[in-house]
N, C-alpha and C positions, 0 to 999 in steps of 0.2 A: 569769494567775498572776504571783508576785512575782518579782522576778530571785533571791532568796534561795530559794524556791523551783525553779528552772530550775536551778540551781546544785547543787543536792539531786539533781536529777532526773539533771543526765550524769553527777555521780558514781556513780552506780548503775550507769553504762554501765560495762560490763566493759574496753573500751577507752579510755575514758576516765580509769581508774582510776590510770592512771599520770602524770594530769596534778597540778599541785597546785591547792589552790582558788585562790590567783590567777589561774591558767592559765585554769581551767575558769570561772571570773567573768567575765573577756575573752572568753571563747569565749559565752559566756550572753548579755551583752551585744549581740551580735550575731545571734542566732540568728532567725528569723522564726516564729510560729505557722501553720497551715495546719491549717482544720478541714475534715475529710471525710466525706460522707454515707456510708450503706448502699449498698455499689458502688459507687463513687468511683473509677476509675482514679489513683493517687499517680505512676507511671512507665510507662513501655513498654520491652519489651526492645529494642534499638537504639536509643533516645532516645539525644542526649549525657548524660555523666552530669558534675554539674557541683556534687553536694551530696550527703550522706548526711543522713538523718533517723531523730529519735529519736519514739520512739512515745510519747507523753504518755497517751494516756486510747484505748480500744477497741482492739480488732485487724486487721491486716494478714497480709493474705495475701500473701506473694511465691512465685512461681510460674513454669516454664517452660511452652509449649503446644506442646504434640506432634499436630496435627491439630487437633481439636476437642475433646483434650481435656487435663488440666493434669497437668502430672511435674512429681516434684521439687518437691511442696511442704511450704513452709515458715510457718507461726504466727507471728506476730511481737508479743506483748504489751506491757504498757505497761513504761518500761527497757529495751528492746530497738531496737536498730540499725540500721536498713534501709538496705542502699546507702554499706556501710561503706567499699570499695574506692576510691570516687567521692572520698572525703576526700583521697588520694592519687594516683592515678591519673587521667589524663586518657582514660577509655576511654569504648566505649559502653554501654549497662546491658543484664546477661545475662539479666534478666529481669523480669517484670510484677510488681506491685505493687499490689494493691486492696486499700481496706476491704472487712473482713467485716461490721462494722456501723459505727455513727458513731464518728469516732474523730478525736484531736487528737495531732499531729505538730509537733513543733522539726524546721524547714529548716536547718541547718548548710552554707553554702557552701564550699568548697574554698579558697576564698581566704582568707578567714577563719579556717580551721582550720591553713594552712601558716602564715600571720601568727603566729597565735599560738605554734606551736610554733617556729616562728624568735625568738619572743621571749623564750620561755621554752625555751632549749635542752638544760636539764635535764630538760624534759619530752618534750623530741624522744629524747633517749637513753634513756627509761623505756619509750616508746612503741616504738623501734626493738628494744629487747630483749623487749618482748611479742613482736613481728610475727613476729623471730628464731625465738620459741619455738613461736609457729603453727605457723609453715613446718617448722621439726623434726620436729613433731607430725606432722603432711603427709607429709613425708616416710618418717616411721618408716612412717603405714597405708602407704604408696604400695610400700613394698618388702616389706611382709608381704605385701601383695595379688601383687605380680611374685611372689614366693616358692611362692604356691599356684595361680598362675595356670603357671608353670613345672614343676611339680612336673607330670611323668606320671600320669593317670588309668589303671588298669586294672580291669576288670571284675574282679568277686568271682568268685573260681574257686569252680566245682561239685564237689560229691566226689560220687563215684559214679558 
């Protein structure tokens, strides 16, 4: 695909969107393709994680394994994120990642992604007040959940 194209494709990304197109052109520029067969392993959970990936073309499965079998899954279609954290964060990956069927992914490195946002630092504060608003978001569910988790259950009283 064209760089005019790529360029298309992360503004699509939801977190991307606060970049401007210089920003996200720079960022295109460097991005790597990586095409995946049918069952493909893309990550392992405990890998370093050292890039996020955008899903170009087919589906990704990312997934936790609980025994033998998968929690916590998630679809990941083309315009979609994989391994968004990794952009930031120097951790390890929470979880696995496969193609569902053949499918083409933008590798986005970490280093790459801080460069640019150092370079365009008006895009580092559009990006830091999405994050901001995540976390709010996060937050609100997290304390309705304490709210009902705290709240006293008692049993339906019987008449009669």
């Amino acid at each position: 695909m064209s760089l005019d194209q790529d360029v298309v494709l992360l503004q699509s990304v939801p977190t991307f969107r606060a970049l401007s197109a210089e920003a996200l052109r720079a960022l295109a520029i460097s991005v790597e393709e990586r095409r995946l067969s049918p069952g493909e392993v893309l990550f392992r959970a405990g890998e370093p994680a050292d890039c996020g990936y955008v899903v170009r073309t087919g589906r990704i499965e990312v997934f936790t394994a609980k025994g033998d079998r998968r929690a916590q899954r998630l679809e990941v279609t083309p315009g979609g994120l994989v391994g968004e954290m990794a952009l930031i964060l120097e951790r390890p990956r929470p979880a696995d990642a496969v193609a569902i069927d053949a499918a083409t992914v933008l590798r986005i490195p970490r280093t790459t992604f801080l460069r640019v946002l150092e370079s365009f630092p008006e895009a580092a504060l559009e990006l830091r007040k999405l994050i901001a608003q995540r976390v709010e978001t996060v937050l609100r569910s997290l304390d309705g959940l304490r709210d009902k988790l705290e709240t006293p259950v008692r049993p339906p009283v019987r008449k009669g």
